[in-house]
Every structure is written in structure tokens, then in C-alpha cells.
N, C-alpha and C positions, 0 to 999 in steps of 0.2 A: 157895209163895213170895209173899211180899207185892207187890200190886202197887202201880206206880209212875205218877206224871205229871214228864215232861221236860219242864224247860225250856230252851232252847236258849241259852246267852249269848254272845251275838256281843258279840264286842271290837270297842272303839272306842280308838283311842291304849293300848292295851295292857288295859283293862280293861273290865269287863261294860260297855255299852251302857246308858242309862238306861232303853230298852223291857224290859231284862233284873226289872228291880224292881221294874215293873208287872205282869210276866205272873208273877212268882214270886207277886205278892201273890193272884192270879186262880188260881195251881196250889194255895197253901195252904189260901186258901178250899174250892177245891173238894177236895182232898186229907183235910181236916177233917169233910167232909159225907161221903165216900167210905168214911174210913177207911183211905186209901192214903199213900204215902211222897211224897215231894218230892226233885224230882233236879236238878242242874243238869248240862248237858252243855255241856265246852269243846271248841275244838277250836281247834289255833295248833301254833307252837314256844315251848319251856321256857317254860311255865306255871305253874310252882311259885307263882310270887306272884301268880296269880290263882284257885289254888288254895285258897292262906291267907287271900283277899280273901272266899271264897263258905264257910268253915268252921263261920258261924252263921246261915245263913238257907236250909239244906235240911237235907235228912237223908243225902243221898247225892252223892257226886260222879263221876262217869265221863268220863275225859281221853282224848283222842287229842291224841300229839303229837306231832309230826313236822316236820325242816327241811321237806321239801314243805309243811307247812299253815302258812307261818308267813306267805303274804299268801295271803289269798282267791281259790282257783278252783273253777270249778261242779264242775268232774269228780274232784280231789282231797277236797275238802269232803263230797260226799252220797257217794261211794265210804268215806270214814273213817264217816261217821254211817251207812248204812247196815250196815257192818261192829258199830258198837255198838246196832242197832236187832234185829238177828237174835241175837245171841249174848246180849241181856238182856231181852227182848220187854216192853216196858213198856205201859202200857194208854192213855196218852194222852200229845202230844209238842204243846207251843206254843213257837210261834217268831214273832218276832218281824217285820210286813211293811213291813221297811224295804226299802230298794236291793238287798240283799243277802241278807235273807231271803226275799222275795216270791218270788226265784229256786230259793233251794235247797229250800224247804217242799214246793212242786208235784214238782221232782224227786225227793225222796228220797219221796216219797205214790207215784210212780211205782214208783221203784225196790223197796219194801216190799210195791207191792199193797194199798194202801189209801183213805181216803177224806180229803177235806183240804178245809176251812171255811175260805175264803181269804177276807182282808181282813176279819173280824168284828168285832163293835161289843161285844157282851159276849158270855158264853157262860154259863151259869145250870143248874145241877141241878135238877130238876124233882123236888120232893118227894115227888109221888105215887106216880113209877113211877119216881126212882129213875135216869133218862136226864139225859143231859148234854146239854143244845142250845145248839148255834153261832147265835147273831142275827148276819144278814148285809144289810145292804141289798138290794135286789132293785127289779127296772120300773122303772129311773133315780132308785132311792132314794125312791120313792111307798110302800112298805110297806117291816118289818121281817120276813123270813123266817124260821123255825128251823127251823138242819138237823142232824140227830143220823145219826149214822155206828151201822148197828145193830148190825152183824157183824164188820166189818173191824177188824183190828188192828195196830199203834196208832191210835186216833182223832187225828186233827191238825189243829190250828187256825191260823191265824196272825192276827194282832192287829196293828194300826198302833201305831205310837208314839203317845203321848199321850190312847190312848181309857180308860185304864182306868184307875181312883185308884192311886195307890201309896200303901203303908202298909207299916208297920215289920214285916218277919217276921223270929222269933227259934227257929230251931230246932239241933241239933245236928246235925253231919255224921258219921256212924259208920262211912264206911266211904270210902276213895276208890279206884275203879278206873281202873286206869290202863293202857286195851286195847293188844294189841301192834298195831302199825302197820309191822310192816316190810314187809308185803304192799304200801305205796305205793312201794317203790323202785323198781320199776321198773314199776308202773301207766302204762300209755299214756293220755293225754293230748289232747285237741283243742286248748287253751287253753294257751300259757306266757307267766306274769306276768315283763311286763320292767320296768317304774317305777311309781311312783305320785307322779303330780305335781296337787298339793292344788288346787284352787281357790280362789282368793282370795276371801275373807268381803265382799259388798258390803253394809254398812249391817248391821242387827239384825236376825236372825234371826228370821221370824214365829214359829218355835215356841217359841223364850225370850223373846220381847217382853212386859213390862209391860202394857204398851196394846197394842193389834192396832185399826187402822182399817181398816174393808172395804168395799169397794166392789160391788154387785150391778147388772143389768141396768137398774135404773132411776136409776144415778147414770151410764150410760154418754156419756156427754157428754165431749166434750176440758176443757172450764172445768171442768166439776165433778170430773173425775178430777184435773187438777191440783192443785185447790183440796184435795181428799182427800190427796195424797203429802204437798201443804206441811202441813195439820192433823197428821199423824201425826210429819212432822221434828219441830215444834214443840212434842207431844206428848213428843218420847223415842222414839217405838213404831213398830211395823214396820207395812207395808200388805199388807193379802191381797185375795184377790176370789174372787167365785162361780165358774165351768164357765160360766156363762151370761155375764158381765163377759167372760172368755178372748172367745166366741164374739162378744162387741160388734168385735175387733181395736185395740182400745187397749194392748194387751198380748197379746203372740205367747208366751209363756213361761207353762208350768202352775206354775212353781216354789212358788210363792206362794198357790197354788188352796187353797181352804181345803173339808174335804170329807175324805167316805170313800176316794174316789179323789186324795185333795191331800194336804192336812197340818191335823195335828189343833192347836189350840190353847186354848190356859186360861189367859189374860193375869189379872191384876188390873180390866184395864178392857178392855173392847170396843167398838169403837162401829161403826153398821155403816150404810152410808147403800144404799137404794133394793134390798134384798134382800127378794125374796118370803118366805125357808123352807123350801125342799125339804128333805125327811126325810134326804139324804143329805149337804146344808151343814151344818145344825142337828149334826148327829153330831159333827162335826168341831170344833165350839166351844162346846158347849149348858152345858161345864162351866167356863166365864171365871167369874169372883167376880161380878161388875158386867158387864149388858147391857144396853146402849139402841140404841136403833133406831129409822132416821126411813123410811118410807114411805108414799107417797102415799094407797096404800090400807089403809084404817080395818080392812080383814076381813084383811088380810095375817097367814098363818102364821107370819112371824118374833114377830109382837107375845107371843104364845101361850108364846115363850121369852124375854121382856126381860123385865126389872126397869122399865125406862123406857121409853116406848115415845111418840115424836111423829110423828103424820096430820098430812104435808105434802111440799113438794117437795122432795128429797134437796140439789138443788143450791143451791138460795136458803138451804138450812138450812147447808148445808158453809160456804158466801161468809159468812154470820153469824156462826158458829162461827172460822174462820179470823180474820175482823177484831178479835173479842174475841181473841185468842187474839194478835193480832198488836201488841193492845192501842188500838186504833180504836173507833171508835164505827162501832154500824152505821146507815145510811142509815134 
């Protein structure tokens, strides 16, 4: 039996999630190098149009569907995927660590008895010998670790949104299964979904924004953070900040934290005031078009990832930036 790498497509408004075309692009690749198949696994109610949606970009498709799966719960969800993880034993399964996969990845790695590369930055075949390694941040994101799963089976990754390039994959789908699921009818349950009521969009989204202004430990000041939100209004672009910004208390909400543990961004433009560079910020945005960056310190590890890079005070650079910006002269 040929083996296979899963990718997991969580639906977003009815259709693949955009981490889904990232991590397909990261199974092809390695699929390619392997010599293995490409699978996409759904899981909802009446799927058919997300079945015709995924027909050119794997080789295999395997559905659970069922009125129970048609909103998201932990114990219905990794109960269906585990049901199609035993009865097709595939060789490695990436899912994507959004809200909702961060969750089911670790359970269903439980429920299979296996091993699971949580939150990974890339994942890389190793030519020589042949192994697959998960790069994980690790020690507060000071190093890059790899971890390879040597025995257990399936190998399971999961991936944040936005770490990994997407690129066009064109393959044929030959075959679609479509597991029986009536073993959920009457599946006991901890969890019963009773609404979902949306959040309201406040402002531009840091991971679709154009521009992305951020804010780090050395702009933590009340004037210069303000000076920061107004530059990014007037910019179009959304605001993000370091783990380190959070811990200033200018901001109570990681919403916005940008980072292996935040949200990953690749604006057109960047700009980023009073941030050192930890190996685990830089993860999170190292892929924007255009970086510039102002801090104080000349040796600072962000400079190491800008295109532009200005030695000086975050905040007097912000107040400059904003009066041009506001159409002023500056002082």
C-alpha cells in the first residue's frame, strides 16, 4: 500500500481554511521527496462542495460526514479522525495550529499513540538519512530544535497559519473515501455546541494587513505607543507587539502578539519600533516584503532581519514619523 501524508482541512465559512494551502504546499513537497501520496481529510456535514473544491490539489480524499460534525466539537471531531486514522494508517498527518486545531492535533496524537511536533516553524526532509524533522522553537525561542518522531505512527505536525509559503499544487484526486460514521450516533459526549455567536471585526486584521506596525519593549511608553496605533491608522495597517510589549501592560490582550506563540504575519510593509529579535518574534514576521526597524541598540538582532534598519530612540523616531505622516514639519 502506498503510503500517504494527511492534511487536515478545517473549514472556515464552509470552505478549506487558508492554513489548508499552506500545509498542502509543505505535504507535496515532502510527498515529492518521499515518493508518497497527498491526502486531504474533511470532516463537517454534506461536503460534497468541498469535495469538488479539493479534486486538483491531492491525490486522495477521505470524508467523514455527519449531522453531528457539522459545528466543531473536541470529542466528536478526534472520535471521526481517529476512526479514519486506524482503518487507513497513513505515515504522517499536518494540521493546522489554529483555535481549533491546536486542540484536536494533541488529542487525536493521544488517542492513536503517537508523537506530535506542536506549533512548528518548518518541517525539512533530511537528505542524507532520509528523516523528516519538525523545527520547533524551544528556551523562549533562543534556539531552533528538530524533532523527528522515529517509530510511532502517524508522524504529526501542526503548523501555525501563516509560517509556511503557499504555492500552486496541481495533482489529481483518484479516489474519494467516504468513511461510514454512524458509530457517532449515539457517541457520548462531554461538549454540546448550542450557538455560535461571531465577534465583531475591530479594525484590520494583523494577519491580512498591508502594513503591520509593532511595537516591542523599547517603544513601551504611553506617548510612543500612542504615537505607534495613530502611524499604523494613517498607514491603512493593523498594530501588533512582542510577548515582551504584552508584559510592559499597555495592553492586557495577546490578540495581536506577533510570534510562534501569536500570529504570524507577511504584510507588504513592516515597521517595527523598539524590538530586540527573539528567535521566536522574528518566526512570526521574517517573511513581510519590506522590514525596517528603529532601535536604540546598533548590535540589536532585529537589524540581522530588516532591509532598513535606523540606531536611535523608538519614540522620537515614531513623533517624526507620525508629523510627516500627518503632513507637519518636524521640530
Amino acid at each position: 500500500m502506498d503510503k500517504e501524508i494527511w492534511v487536515y482541512a478545517e473549514l472556515a465559512d464552509g470552505k478549506p481554511a487558508p492554513v489548508f494551502y499552506e500545509l498542502i504546499a509543505k505535504a507535496d513537497e515532502i510527498a515529492s521527496t518521499k515518493g508518497w501520496n497527498t491526502a486531504a481529510v474533511i470532516l463537517g456535514s454534506n461536503l460534497d462542495h468541498v469535495v469538488e473544491t479539493l479534486q486538483d490539489v491531492v491525490d486522495k480524499i477521505y470524508v467523514a460526514d455527519h449531522p453531528r460534525l457539522a459545528e466543531y466539537t473536541l470529542d466528536l471531531y478526534a472520535a471521526a479522525f481517529e476512526e479514519l486514522v486506524k482503518a487507513h494508517h497513513p505515515e504522517m498527518i499536518l494540521v493546522g495550529a489554529t483555535g481549533i486545531g491546536a486542540e484536536l492535533a494533541p488529542t487525536l496524537a493521544a488517542k492513536v499513540k503517537t508523537g506530535l511536533a506542536a506549533h512548528c516553524v518548518d518541517i525539512q526532509t533530511d537528505s542524507a538519512n532520509g528523516r523528516i524533522n519538525c523545527l520547533v522553537p524551544a528556551f523562549g525561542g533562543k534556539v531552533i530544535s528538530e524533532i523527528y518522531i522515529p517509530e510511532a505512527r502517524p508522524m504529526m505536525a501542526s503548523v501555525r497559519p501563516g509560517i509556511l509559503n503557499k504555492r500552486d499544487v496541481h495533482r489529481t484526486c483518484r479516489e474519494t473515501i467516504r468513511e461510514d460514521m454512524q458509530f457517532l450516533d449515539n457517541l457520548a459526549v462531554r461538549e454540546t455546541f448550542l450557538e455560535m455567536i461571531p465577534e465583531e471585526p475591530s479594525g484590520i486584521s494583523v494577519e491580512a494587513a498591508n502594513v503591520v506596525v509593532a511595537a516591542g519593549r523599547g517603544a513601551a511608553v504611553e506617548s510612543t505607543w500612542k504615537d505607534i496605533q495613530s502611524i499604523a491608522e494613517k498607514m491603512g495597517g493593523a498594530v501588533g507587539w512582542t510577548r515582551n510589549f504584552v508584559d510592559s501592560g499597555l495592553v492586557e490582550s495577546e490578540a495581536n502578539m506577533i510570534g510562534t506563540s501569536g500570529k504570524s504575519v507577511r504584510p507588504s510593509v513592516f515597521i517595527g519600533f523598539g524590538i530586540s529579535g527573539a528567535t521566536h518574534f522574528i518566526c512570526g514576521m521574517s517573511k513581510s516584503k519590506l522590514i525596517l526597524n528603529v532601535n536604540s541598540d546598533p548590535n540589536a538582532k532585529i537589524f540581522q532581519y530588516s532591509d532598513y534598519g535606523i540606531v536611535g530612540d523608538a519614540g522620537k523616531f515614531a513623533e517624526a514619523l507620525l508629523e510627516k505622516l500627518c503632513g507637519k514639519h518636524t521640530k
